[in-house]
C-alpha positions as CSV (number, residue, x, y, z in Angstrom):
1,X,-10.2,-2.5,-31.0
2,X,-13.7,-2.9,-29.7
3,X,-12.7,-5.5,-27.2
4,X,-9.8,-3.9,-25.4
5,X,-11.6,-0.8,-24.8
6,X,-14.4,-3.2,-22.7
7,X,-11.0,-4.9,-21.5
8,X,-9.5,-1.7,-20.0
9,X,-12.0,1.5,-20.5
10,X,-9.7,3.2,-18.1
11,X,-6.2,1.8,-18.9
12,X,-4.5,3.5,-21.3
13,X,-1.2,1.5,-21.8
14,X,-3.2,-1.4,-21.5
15,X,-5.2,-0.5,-24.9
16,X,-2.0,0.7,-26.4
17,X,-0.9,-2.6,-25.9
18,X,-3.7,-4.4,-27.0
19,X,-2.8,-2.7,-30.5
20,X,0.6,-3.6,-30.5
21,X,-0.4,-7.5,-29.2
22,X,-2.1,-7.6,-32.4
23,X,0.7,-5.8,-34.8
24,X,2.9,-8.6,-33.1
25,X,0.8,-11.5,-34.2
26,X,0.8,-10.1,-37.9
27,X,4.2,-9.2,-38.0
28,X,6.0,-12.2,-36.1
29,X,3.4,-15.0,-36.2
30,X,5.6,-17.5,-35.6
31,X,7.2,-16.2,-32.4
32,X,4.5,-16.7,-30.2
33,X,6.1,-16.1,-26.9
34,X,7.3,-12.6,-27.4
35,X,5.8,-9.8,-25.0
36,X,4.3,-6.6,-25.9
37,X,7.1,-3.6,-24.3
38,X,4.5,-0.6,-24.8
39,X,5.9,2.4,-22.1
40,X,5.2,6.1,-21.5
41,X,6.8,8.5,-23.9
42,X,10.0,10.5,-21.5
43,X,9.1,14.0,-21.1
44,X,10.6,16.0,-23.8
45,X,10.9,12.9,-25.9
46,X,8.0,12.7,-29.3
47,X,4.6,10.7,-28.3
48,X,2.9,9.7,-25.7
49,X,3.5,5.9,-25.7
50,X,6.7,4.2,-27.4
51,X,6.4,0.2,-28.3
52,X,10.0,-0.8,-27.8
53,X,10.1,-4.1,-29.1
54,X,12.1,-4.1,-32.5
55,X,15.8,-4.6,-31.4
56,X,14.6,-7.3,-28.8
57,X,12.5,-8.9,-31.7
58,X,15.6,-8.5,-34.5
59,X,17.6,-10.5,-31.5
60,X,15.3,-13.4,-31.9
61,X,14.9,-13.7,-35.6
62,X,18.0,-12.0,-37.2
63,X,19.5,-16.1,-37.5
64,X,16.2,-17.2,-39.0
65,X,15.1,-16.6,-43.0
66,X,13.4,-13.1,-42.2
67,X,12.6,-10.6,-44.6
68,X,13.7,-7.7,-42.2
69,X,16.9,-6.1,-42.4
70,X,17.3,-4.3,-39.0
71,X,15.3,-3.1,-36.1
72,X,14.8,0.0,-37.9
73,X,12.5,-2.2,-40.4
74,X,10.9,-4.2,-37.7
75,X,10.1,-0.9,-36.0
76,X,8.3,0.2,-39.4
77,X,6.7,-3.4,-39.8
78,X,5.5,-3.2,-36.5
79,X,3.8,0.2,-37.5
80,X,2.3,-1.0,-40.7
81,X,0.2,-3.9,-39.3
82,X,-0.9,-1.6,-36.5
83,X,-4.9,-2.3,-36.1
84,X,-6.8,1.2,-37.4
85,X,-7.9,2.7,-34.0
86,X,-9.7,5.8,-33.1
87,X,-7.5,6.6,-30.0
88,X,-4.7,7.1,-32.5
89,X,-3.6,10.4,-33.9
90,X,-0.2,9.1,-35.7
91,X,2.3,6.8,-35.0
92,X,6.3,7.2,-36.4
93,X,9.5,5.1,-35.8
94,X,12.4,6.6,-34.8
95,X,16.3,5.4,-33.9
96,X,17.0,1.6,-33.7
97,X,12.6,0.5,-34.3
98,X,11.0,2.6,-31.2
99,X,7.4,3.6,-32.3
100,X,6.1,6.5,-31.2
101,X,2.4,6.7,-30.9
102,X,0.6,10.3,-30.2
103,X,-3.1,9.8,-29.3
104,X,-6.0,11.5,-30.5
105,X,-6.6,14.6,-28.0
106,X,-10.4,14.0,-29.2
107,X,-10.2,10.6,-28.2
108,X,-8.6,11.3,-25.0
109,X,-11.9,13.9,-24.2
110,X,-14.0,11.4,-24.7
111,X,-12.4,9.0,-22.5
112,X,-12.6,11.2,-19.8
113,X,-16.2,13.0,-20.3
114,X,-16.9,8.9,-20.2
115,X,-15.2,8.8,-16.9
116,X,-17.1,12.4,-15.5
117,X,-20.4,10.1,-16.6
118,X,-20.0,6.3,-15.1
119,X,-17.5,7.0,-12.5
120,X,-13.5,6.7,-11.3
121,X,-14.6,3.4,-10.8
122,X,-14.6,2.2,-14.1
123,X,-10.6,3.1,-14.9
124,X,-9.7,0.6,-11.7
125,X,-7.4,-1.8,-13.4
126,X,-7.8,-5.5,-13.6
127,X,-5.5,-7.4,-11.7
128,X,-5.1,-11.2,-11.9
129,X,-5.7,-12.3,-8.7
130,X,-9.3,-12.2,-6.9
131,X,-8.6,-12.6,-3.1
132,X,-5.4,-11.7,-0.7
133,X,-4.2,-11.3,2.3
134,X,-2.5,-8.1,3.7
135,X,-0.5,-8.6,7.1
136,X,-0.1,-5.0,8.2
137,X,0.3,-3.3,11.3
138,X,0.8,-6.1,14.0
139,X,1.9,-4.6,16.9
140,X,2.3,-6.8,20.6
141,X,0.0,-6.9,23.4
142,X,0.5,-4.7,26.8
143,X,3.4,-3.3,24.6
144,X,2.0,0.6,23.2
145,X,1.7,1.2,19.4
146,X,4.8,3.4,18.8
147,X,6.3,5.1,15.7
148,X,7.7,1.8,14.4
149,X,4.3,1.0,13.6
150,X,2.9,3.5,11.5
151,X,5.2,2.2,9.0
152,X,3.4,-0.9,8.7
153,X,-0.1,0.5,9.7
154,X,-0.1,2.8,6.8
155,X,1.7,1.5,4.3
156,X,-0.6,-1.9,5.0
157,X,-3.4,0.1,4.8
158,X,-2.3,1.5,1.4
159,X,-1.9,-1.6,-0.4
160,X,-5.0,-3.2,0.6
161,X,-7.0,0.2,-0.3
162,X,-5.2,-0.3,-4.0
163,X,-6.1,-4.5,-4.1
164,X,-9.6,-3.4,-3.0
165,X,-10.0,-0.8,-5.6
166,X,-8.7,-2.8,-8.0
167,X,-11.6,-5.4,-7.6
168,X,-9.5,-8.0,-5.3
169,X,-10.8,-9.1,-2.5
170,X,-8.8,-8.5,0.7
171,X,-8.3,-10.1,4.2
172,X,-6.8,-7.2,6.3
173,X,-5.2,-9.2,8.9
174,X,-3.7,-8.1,12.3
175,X,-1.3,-10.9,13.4
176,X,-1.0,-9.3,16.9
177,X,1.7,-10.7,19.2
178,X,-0.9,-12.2,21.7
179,X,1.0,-15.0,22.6
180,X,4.1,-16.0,24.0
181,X,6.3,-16.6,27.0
182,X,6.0,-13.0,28.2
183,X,2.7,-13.6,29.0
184,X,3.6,-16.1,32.0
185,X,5.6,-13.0,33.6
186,X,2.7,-10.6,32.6
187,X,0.1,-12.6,34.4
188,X,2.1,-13.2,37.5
189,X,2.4,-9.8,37.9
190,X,-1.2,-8.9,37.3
191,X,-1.8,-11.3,40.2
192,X,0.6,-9.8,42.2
193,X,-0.9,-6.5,41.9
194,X,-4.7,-7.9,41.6
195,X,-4.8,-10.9,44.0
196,X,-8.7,-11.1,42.9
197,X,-8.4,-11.3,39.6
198,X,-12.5,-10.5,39.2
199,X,-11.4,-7.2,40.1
200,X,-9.4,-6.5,37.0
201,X,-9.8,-3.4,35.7
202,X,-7.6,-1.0,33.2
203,X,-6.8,1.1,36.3
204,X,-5.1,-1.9,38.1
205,X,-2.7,-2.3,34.9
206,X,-3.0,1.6,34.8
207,X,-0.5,2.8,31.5
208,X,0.7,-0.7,30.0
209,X,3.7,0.4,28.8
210,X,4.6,0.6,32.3
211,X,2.9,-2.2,33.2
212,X,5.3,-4.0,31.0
213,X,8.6,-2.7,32.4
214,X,7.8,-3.3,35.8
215,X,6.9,-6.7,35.1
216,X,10.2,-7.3,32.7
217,X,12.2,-5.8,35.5
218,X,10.8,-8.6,38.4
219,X,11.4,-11.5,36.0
220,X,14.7,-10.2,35.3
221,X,15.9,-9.3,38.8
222,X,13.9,-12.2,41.3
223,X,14.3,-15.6,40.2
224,X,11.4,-17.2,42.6
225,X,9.1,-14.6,40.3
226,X,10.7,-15.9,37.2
227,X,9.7,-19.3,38.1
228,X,6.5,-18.3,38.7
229,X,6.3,-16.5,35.5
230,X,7.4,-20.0,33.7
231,X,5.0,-21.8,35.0
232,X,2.0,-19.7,34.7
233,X,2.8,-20.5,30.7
234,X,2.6,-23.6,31.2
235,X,-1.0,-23.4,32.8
236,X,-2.3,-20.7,30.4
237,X,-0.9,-22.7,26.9
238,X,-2.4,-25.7,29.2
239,X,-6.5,-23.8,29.4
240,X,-6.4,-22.9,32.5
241,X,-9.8,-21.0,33.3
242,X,-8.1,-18.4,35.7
243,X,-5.0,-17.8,33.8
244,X,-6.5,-17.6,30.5
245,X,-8.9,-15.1,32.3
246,X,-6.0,-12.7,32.8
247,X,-4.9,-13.0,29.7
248,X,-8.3,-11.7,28.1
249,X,-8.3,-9.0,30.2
250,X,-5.0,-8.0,29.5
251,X,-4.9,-8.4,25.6
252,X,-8.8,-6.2,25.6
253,X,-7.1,-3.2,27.6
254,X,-4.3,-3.5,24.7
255,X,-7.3,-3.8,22.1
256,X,-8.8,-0.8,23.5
257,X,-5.7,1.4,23.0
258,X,-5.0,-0.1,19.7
259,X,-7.8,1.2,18.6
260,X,-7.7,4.5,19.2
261,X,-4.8,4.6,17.1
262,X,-6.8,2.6,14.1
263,X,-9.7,5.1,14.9
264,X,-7.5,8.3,14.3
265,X,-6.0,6.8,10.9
266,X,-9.6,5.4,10.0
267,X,-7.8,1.5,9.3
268,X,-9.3,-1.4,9.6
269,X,-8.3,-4.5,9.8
270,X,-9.3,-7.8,11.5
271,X,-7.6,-9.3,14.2
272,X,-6.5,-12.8,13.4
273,X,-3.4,-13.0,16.4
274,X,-0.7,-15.7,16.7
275,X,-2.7,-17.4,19.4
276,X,-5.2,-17.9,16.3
277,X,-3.4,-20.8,14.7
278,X,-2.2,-22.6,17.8
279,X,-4.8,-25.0,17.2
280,X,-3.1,-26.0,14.1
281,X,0.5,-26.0,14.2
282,X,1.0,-29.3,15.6
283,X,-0.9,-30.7,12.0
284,X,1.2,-28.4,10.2
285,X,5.0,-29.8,11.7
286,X,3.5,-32.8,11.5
287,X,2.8,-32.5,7.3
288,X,6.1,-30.6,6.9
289,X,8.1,-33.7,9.0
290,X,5.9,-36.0,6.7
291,X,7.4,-34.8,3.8
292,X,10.7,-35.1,5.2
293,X,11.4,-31.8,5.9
294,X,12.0,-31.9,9.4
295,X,15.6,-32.8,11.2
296,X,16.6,-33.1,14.7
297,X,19.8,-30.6,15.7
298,X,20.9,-29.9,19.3
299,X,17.6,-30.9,20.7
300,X,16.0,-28.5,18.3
301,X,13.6,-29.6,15.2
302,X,14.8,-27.4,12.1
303,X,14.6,-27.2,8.6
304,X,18.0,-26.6,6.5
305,X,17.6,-24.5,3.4
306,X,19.8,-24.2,0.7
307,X,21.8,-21.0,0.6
308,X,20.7,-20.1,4.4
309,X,24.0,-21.3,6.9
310,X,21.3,-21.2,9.4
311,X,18.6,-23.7,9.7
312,X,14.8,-22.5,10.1
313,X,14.1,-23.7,14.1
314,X,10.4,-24.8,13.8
315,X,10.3,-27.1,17.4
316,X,12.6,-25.2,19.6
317,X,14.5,-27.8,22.2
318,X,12.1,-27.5,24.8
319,X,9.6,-28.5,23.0
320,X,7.5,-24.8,22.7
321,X,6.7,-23.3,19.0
322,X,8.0,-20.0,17.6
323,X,7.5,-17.4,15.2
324,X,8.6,-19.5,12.7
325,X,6.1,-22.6,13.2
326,X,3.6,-19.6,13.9
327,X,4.3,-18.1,10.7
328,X,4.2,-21.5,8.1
329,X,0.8,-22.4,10.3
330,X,-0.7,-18.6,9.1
331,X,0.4,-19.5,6.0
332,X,-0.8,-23.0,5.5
333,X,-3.7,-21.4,7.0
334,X,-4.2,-18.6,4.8
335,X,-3.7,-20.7,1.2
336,X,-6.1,-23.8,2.5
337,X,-8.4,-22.7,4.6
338,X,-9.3,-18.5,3.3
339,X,-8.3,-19.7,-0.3
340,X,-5.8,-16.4,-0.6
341,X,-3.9,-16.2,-4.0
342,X,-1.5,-13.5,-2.7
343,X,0.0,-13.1,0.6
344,X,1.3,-9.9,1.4
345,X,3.6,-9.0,4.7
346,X,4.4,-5.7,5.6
347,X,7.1,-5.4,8.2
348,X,10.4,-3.5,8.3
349,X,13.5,-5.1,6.4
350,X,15.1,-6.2,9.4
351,X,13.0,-9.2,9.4
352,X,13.8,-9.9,5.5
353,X,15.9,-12.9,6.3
354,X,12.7,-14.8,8.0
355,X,10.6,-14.1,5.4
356,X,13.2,-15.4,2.9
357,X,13.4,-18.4,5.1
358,X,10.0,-19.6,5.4
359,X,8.8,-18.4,2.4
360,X,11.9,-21.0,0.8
361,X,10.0,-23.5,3.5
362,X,7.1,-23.4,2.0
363,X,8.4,-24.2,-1.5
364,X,10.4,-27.0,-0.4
365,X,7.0,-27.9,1.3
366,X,5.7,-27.6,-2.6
367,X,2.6,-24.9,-0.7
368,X,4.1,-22.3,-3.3
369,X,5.1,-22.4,-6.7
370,X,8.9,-22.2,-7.4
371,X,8.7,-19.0,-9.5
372,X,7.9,-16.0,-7.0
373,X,5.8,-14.5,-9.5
374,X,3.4,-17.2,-9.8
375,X,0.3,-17.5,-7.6
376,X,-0.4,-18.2,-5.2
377,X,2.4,-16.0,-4.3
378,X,4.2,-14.5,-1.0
379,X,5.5,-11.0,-0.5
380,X,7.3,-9.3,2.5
381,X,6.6,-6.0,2.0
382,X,10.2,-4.6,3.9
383,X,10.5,-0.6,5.1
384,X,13.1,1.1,6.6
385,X,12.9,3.2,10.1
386,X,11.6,6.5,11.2
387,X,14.5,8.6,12.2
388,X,14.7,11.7,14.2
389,X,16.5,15.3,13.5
390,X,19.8,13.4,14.8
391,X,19.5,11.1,12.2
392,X,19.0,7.8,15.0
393,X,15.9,6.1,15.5
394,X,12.8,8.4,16.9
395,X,12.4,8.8,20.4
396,X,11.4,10.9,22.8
397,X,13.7,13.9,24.4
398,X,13.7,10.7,27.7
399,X,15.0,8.1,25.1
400,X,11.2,6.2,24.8
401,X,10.0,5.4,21.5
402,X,7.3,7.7,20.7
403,X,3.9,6.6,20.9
404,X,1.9,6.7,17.8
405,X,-1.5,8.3,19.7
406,X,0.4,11.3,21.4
407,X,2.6,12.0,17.4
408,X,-0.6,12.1,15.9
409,X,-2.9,14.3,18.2
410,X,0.2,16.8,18.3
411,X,0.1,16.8,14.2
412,X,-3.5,17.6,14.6
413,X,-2.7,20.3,17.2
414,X,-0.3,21.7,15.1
415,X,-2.7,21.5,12.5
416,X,-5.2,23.3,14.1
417,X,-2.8,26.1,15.3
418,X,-1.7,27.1,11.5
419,X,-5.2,27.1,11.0
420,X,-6.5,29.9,13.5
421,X,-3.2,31.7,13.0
422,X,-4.8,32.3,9.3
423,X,-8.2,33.2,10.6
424,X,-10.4,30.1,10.3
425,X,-11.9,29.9,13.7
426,X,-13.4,33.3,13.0
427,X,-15.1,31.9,9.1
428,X,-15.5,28.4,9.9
429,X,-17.5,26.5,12.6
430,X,-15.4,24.6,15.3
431,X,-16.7,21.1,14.0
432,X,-15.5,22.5,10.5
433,X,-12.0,23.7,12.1
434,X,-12.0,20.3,14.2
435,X,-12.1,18.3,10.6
436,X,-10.2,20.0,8.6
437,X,-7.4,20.1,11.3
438,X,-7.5,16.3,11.6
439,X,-7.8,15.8,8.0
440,X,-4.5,18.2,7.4
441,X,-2.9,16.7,10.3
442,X,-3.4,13.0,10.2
443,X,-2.7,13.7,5.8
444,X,0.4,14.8,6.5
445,X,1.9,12.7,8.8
446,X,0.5,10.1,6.3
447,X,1.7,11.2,3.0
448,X,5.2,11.8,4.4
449,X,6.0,8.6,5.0
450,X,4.1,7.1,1.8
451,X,6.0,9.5,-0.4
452,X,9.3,8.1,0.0
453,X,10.4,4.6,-1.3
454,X,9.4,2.6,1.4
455,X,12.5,0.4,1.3
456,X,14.3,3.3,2.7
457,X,14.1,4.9,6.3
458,X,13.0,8.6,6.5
459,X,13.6,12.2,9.0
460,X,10.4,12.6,11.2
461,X,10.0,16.4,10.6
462,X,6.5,18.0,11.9
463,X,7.5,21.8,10.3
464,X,8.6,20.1,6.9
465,X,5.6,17.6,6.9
466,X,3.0,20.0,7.7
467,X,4.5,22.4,5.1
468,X,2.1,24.2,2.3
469,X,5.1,24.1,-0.1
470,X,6.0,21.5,-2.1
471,X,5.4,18.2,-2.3
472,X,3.3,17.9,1.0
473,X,-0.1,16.5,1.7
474,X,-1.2,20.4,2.6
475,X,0.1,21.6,-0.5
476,X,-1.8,18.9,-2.7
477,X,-5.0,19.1,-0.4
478,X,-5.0,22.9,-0.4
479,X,-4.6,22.0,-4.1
480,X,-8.0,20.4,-3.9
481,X,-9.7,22.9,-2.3
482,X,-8.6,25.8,-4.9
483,X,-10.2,23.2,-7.7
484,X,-13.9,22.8,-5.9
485,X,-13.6,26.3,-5.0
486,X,-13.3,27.9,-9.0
487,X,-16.0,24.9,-9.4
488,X,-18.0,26.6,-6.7
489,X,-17.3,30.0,-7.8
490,X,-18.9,29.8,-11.3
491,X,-22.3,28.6,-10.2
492,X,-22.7,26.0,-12.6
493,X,-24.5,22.7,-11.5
494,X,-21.7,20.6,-12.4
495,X,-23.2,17.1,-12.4
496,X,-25.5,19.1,-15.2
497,X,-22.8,20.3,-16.9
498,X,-21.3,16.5,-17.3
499,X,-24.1,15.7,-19.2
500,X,-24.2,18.7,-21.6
501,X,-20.8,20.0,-22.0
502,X,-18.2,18.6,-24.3
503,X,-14.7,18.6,-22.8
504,X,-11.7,19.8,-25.4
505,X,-8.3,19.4,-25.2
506,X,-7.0,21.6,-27.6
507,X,-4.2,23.5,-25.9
508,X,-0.8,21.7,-24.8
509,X,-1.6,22.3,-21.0
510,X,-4.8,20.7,-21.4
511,X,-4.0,18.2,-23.8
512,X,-0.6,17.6,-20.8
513,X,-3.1,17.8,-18.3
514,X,-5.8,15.6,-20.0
515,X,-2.9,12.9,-21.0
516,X,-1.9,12.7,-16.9
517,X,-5.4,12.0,-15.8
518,X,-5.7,9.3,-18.4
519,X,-2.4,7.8,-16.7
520,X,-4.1,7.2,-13.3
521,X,-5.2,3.3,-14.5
522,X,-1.6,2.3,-15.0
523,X,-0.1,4.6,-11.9
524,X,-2.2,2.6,-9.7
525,X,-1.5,-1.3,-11.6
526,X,1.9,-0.3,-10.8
527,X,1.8,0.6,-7.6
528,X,0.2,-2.7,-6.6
529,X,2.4,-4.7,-9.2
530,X,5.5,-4.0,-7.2
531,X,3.7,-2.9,-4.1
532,X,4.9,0.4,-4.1
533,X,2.7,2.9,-2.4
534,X,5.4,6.2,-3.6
535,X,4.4,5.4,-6.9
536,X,0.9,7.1,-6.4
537,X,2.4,9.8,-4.5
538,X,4.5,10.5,-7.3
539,X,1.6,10.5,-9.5
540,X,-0.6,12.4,-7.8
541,X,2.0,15.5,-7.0
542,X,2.5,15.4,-11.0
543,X,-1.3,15.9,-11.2
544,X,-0.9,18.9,-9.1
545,X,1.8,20.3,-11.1
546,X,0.1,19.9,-14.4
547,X,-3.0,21.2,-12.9
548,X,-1.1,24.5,-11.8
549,X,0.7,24.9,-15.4
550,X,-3.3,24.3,-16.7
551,X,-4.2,27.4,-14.4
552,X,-1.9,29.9,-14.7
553,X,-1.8,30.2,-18.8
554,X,-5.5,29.7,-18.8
555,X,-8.7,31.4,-17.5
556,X,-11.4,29.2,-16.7
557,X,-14.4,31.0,-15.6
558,X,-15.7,33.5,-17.8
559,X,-13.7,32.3,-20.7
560,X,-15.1,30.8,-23.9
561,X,-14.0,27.4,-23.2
562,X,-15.6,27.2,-19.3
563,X,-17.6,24.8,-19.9
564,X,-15.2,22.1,-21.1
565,X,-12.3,23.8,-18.5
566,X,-15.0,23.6,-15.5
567,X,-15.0,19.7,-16.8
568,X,-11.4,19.0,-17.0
569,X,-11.1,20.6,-13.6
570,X,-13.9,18.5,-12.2
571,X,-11.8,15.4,-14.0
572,X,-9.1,16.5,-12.1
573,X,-10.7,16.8,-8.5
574,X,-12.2,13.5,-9.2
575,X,-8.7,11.9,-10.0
576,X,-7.3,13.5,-6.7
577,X,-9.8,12.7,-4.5
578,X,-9.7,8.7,-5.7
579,X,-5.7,9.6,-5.0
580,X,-6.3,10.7,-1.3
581,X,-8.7,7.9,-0.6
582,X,-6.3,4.8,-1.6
583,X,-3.8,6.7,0.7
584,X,-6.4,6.9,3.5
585,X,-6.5,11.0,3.6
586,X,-9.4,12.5,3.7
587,X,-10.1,15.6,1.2
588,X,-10.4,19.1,2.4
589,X,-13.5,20.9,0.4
590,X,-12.3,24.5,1.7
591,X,-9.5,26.6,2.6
């Protein structure tokens, strides 16, 4: 028992089934390949943990010589050779074999005065990978950040904040569109504009987005531009000093607005754009054709996958690369050269069928196993859109996507409005009414998206979002603030009082309470397991709940028990703070 508590201090279903692992080996030693299926009790349903393995186990062995007679006596076998364990109360079996197990509410005190002593840190969870990559955000140069992009700039951001405080090691990549045929047009245009190109300046592009139609418009309309715009690719994919010049210039003015998006949702990420791995993709098509990978079809070089009726195009007919040969190259990249044992894309699910497609290349290319759950491993992380009140993709009242820096200085605004309506300017400082409005503002916009199942598309909806009712990001960071405030309010030193007080958890709203924050090890393996930032949102909204029910049958200061309440509500702080940090908000102290 010793060992899996060292294993996984802060993982409870991880310890429960380190117990059953062992009742397993005693009671089946012969089936050796059977997995431990240890789950959270249902609410309403008896214990805390069920180990669901007897009808799957009386399956395997009911044809063999066994001295079992049903599930129901696996079930009570299973119970029997159950190690002796100090974080169990009692264990029964119920129905066809399920064994419930109810924990010790001393035990789970403990566990959590442990916590209040060494640390959150100490209940991360263990994954089994130690570096990855995490492909977020992504958005194309001289083209503006819009709404599209939050998606994968926050749900990116998510998933590496997770991996990293889960011990892995992560590459945040930016695979920004810095490369391509619309930079032939761009350039001309530039010149056009800007004969001396020395003179460049963001004021000569002036708004890019702009910048970018008007150029689109002359290579669509004036053919002798068009041709000009061809051939300037040529000379920049060719080194030319002057043209790739131009394009420095005009990829740092789109850096330089990028990041004042990055710098309001406080992400970071390192820039690794397709022009990155030019250098290599010529070795790359050359190892795939070595393997025989590579056919010729209408002047095109392709690769035909089984159960795709269209071939992956790596050499397009003129002989230029694509996102495709872009792609494999980042990946070849990323599992030789940075050593990355999980490669994780976020982008929305319209680009699934890629992904599927050069992800099946790379297998037939033997980089990745066969299994898709063995490392090194691939995942497109797929979302769906941001719609507006009309139910159609956002936009703006003149049909333009929205950009990303105007939504979220008008959430702040917004923000900042509810808060003087309620007084604050008058009580806090502006710097304080500054930060808490940006923190509310920025939270929300946030936590609206990550709440839902990113697989599906969502309503932008500022008065719903911003919201103090139910399951918002104000609701659950006023939430906060109420705890540090009672914390405040009873003038004990509390990093004293996590030394000398003993926490108890002897009423059911406790003991519920005490059971969710023990839960916030396996919430977060979860979420990363499937890559599923709602899964945290759900988790922490619970921990509200249970925190409110905690609160409203019992008084905390002044009460005999204040000491250990003052702790569990410290516990609980704690647990939501770590909560709003892997989903990049930033706690509110105040209200």
């Amino acid at each position: 028992m010793a060992s899996s508590v060292q294993e996984h201090p802060g993982n409870l279903k991880r310890q429960v089934e380190k117990l059953f692992d062992a009742s397993l080996r005693s009671t089946v030693p012969d089936e050796t390949g059977v997995e431990t299926e240890v789950a959270a009790s249902l609410p309403g349903k008896p214990g805390d943990y069920q180990c669901n393995n007897a009808m799957g186990l009386w399956s395997i062995i009911k044809g063999k010589k066994t001295q079992f007679k049903g599930p129901p006596a696996v079930g009570q076998a299973l119970l029997k050779n159950l190690p002796a364990s100090e974080m169990v109360e009692s264990c029964s079996v119920a129905g066809p074999g399920f064994v419930n197990v109810i924990l010790s509410s001393k035990w789970m005190a403990k566990s959590i005065e442990n916590m209040l002593i060494d640390g959150i840190d100490t209940w991360a969870p263990t994954l089994p990978v130690k570096r990855a990559v995490v492909d977020f955000s992504s958005p194309n140069i001289a083209k503006e950040m819009h709404v599209g992009h939050l998606r994968s700039t926050i749900i990116g951001d998510t998933l590496a904040r997770m991996l990293e405080y889960s011990k892995v090691e992560v590459l945040r990549r930016n695979h920004v569109g810095d490369w391509g045929t619309q930079f032939g047009m761009l350039i001309e245009y530039l010149f056009e504009k800007v004969p001396d190109t020395e003179s460049v300046t963001e004021t000569a592009i002036g708004d890019l987005q702009t910048f970018y139609k008007e150029s689109k418009s002359k290579f669509d309309s004036d053919p002798e531009f068009k041709e000009k715009a061809q051939k300037a690719v040529v000379r920049l994919q060719g080194g030319d000093a002057i043209y790739r010049k131009a394009w420095t210039k005009i990829c740092d003015i789109s850096r330089a607005e990028f990041a004042k998006v990055y710098q309001r949702l406080r992400v970071e990420l390192e820039e690794k754009g397709e022009s990155f791995y030019n250098p290599y993709i010529a070795k790359v098509i050359e190892e795939l054709n070595s393997k025989g990978l590579i056919e010729e079809s209408e002047g095109a070089r392709v690769i035909f996958l089984e159960g795709f009726n269209i071939p992956l195009m790596v050499v397009k007919s003129d002989g230029g690369f694509n996102y495709a040969s872009t792609d494999l190259t980042a990946l070849w990249y990323r599992l030789n050269e940075e050593k990355a044992e999980w490669i994780i894309y976020v982008t929305d699910v319209g680009q699934q069928q890629h992904f599927s497609m050069f992800f099946k290349a790379a297998r037939k290319a033997g980089w990745l196993p066969e299994s898709d759950k063995t490392y090194p491993r691939v995942d497109h992380v797929g979302f769906g859109l941001v719609k507006g009140e009309d139910g159609k993709r956002f936009r703006t009242r003149s049909s333009e996507v929205v950009r990303l820096v105007d939504l979220l200085d008008e959430a702040k605004t917004r923000s900042k409005t509810a808060l003087v309506e309620r007084g604050k300017d008058k009580e806090w400082t502006p710097e304080e009414l500054d930060q808490t409005a940006e923190a509310v503002g920025y939270g929300a916009v946030k936590y609206a998206d990550l709440k839902n199942n990113r697989s599906t598309s969502y309503i932008f909806n500022f008065d719903q979002m911003l919201s103090d009712k139910g399951n918002t990001a104000v609701y659950l960071l006023y939430a906060h603030a109420r705890i540090c405030s009672i914390i405040r309010k009873s003038g004990k030193d509390i990093d004293d009082l996590k030394k000398t007080g003993k926490l108890a958890l002897d009423h059911p709203e406790e003991r519920a309470l005490g059971l969710h924050l023990l839960r916030f090890a396996e919430t977060v393996e979860a979420a990363c397991a499937n890559l599923l930032p709602h899964v945290l949102c759900e988790y922490l909204y619970e921990l509200s709940e249970r925190y409110t029910t905690f609160y409203s049958v019992h008084q905390v200061i002044g009460s005999a028990e204040e000491a250990s309440r003052l702790l569990l509500c410290e516990a609980t702080a704690i647990v939501m703070r770590k909560c709003f940090h892997l989903l990049g908000i930033t706690p509110v102290y105040k209200i």
